[in-house]
C-alpha positions as CSV (number, residue, x, y, z in Angstrom):
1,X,116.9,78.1,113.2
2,X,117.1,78.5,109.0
3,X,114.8,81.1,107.8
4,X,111.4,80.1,106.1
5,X,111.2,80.1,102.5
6,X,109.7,82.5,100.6
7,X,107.8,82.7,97.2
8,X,105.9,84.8,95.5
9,X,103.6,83.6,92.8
10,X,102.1,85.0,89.4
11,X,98.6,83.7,88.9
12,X,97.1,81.7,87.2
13,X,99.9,79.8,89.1
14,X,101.3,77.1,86.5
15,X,101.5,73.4,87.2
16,X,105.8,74.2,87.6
17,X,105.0,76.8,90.3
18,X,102.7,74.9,92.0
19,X,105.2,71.7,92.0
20,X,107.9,73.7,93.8
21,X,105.7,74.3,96.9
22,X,106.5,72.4,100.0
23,X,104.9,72.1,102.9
24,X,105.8,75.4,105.3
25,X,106.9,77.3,102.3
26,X,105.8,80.8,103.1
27,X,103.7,82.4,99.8
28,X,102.5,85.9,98.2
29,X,100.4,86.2,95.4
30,X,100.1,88.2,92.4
31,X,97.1,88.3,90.1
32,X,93.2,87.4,90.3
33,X,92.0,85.5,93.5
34,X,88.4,84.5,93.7
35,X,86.2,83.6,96.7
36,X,83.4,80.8,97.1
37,X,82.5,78.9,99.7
38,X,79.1,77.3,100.4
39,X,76.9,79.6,99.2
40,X,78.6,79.2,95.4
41,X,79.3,75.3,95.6
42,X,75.3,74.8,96.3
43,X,74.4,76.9,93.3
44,X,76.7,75.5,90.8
45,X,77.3,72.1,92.1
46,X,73.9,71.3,93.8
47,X,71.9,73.3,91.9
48,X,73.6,73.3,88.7
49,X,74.2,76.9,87.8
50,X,76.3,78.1,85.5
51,X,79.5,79.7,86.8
52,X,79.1,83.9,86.2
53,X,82.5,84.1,84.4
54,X,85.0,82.3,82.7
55,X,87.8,81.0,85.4
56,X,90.1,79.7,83.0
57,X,93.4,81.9,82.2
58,X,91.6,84.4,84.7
59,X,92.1,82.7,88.0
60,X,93.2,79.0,89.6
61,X,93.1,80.4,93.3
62,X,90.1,79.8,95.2
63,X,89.8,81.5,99.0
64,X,87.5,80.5,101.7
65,X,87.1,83.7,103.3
66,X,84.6,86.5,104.2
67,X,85.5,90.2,103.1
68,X,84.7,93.2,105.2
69,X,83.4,95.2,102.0
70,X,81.9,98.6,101.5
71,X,80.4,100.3,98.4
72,X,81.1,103.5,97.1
73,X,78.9,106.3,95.8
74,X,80.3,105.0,92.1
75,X,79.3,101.3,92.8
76,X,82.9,100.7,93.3
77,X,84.3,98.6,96.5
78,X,86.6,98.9,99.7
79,X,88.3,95.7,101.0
80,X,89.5,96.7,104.3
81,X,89.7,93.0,105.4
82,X,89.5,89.5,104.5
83,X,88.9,86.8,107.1
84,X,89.2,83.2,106.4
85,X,87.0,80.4,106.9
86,X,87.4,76.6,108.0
87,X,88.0,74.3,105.2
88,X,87.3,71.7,106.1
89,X,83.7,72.2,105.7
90,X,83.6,72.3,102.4
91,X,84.8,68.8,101.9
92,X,81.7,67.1,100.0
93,X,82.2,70.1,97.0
94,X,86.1,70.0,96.4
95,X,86.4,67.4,93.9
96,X,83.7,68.5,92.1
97,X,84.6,72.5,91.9
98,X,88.4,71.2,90.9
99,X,87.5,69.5,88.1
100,X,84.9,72.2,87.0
101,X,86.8,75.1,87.6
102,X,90.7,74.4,87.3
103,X,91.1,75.7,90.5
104,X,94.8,74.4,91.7
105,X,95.3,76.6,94.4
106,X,92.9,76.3,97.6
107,X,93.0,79.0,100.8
108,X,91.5,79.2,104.0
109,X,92.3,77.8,107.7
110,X,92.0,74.7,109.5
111,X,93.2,72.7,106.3
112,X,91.0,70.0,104.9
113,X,89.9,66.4,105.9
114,X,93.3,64.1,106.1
115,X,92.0,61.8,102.9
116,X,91.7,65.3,100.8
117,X,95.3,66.0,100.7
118,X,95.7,62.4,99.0
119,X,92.8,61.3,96.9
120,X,91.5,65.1,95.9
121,X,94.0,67.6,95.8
122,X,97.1,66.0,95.2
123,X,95.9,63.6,92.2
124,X,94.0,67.2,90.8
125,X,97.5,68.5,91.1
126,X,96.0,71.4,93.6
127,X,97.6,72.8,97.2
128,X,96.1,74.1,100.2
129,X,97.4,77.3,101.5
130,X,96.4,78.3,105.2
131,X,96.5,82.1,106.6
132,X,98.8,82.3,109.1
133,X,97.2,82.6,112.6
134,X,94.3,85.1,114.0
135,X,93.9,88.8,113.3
136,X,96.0,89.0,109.7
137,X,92.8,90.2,107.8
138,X,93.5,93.7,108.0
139,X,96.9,92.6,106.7
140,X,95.6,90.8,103.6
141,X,92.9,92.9,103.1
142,X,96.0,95.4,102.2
143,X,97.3,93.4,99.3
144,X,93.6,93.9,97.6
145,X,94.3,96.2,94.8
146,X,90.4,96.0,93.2
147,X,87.6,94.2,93.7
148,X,87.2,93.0,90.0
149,X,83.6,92.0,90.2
150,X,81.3,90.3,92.4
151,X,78.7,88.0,92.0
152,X,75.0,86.8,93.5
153,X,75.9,89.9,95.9
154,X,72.4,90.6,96.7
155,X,71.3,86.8,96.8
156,X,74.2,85.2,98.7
157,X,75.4,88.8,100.4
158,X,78.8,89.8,101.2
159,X,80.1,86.6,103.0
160,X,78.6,84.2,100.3
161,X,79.1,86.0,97.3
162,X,81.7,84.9,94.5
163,X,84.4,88.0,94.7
164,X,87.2,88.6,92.2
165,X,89.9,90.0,93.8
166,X,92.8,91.9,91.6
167,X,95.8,91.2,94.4
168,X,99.4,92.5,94.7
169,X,101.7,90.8,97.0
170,X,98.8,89.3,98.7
171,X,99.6,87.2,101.7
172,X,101.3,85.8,104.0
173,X,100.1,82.5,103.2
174,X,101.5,78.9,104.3
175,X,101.7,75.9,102.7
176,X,100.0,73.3,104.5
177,X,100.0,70.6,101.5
178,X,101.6,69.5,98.4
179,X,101.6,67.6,95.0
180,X,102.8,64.5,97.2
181,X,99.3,64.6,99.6
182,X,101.6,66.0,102.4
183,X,100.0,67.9,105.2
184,X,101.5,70.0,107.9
185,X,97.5,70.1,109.7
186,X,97.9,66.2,109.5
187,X,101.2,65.8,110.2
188,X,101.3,68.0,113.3
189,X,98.3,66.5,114.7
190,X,100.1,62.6,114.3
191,X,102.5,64.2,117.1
192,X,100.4,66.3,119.2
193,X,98.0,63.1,119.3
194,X,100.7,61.1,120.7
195,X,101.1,62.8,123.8
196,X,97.3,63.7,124.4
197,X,96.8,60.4,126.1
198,X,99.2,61.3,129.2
199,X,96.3,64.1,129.3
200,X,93.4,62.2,130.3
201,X,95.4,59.5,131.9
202,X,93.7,59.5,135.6
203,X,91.1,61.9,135.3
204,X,88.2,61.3,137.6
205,X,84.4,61.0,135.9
206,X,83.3,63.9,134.8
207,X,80.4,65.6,136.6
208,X,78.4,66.8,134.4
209,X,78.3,64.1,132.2
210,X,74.6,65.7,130.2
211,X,76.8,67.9,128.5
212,X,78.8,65.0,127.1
213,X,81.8,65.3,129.3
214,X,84.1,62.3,129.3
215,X,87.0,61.1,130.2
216,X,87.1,58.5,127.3
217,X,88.8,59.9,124.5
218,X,87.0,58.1,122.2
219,X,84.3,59.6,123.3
220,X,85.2,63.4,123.3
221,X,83.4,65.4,120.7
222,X,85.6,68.2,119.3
């Protein structure tokens, strides 16, 4: 079995850079990496707020993720963790926060909806990264240099807030797409679909069928 490759990126991560990635490509970043999620994409794009700092030439890396933060006597911050979020859920706001922000870089886990890859990210010419499995925040949370500054801390709290992160060697992260609309979530799941059917093939009706139990799979709710 070849080795993974390995990269390690200066940000703002140029349009070259970002070309090169391919799916599985393992990744480590150097630079400024800021986090919204929700809480950030109502206010600016719902609510039509301005953004609290100039993205451009500062950052193109946006991470879905929660940090485990402390303050310090001197207003300063300890990141002793970072845990990602599902991205999938934030869907409805991508296009939108590309094409405001510049953002060409996107992190989290769970990837994004299928028809993202192909008709938001890839024509934007943006990427999704993914962490790689359970229990690495502790890990990232060690390639957090500084918090830079945080924003709509008090409003949004710690989870919600927009943080800038100054990072060194920050990662691992995966590739899970590219400038092609290639997905690793998507293609995976085309070929552990396949053999899901063998899985409910002969099952008896479910007992407890209030709680939605089925032995449909069109019917199962994930």
């Amino acid at each position: 079995m070849s080795e993974l490759k390995q990269v390690r990126l200066s940000l703002p991560a140029t349009a070259e850079d970002i070309a090169t990635l391919e799916p599985g490509t393992i990744v480590f970043l150097d630079g400024v990496v800021y986090t919204a999620r929700e809480g950030v994409y109502q206010k600016v794009i719902a609510e039509r707020k301005p953004l609290p700092i100039k993205l451009d030439g500062l950052s193109n890396v946006n991470f879905h993720c929660s940090p485990a933060a402390s303050r310090n006597d001197d207003g300063s911050f300890n990141v002793g963790g970072v845990t990602a979020t599902a991205s999938f859920r934030f869907s409805k706001w991508m296009q939108d926060w590309l094409e405001l922000t510049g953002t060409r870089i996107v992190i989290g886990k769970g990837g994004m909806p299928r028809d993202d890859y192909k008709n938001i990210l890839a024509p934007m010419g943006a990427v999704y990264l993914t962490t790689v499995g359970y229990g690495t925040g502790a890990l990232l949370g060690r390639g957090i240099t500084k918090v830079r500054d945080v924003f709509w801390l008090d409003e949004l709290g710690i989870a919600q807030a927009m943080w800038l992160f100054e990072v060194e060697n920050f990662g691992p992260f995966i590739v899970d797409s590219d400038l092609k609309g290639n997905s690793l979530f998507a293609t995976h799941g085309d070929q552990i679909n396949k053999g899901l059917g063998a899985l409910y093939k002969g099952l008896k009706a479910p007992a407890l069928r209030r709680y939605g139990e089925t032995d449909n799979r069109e019917d199962e709710v994930l």
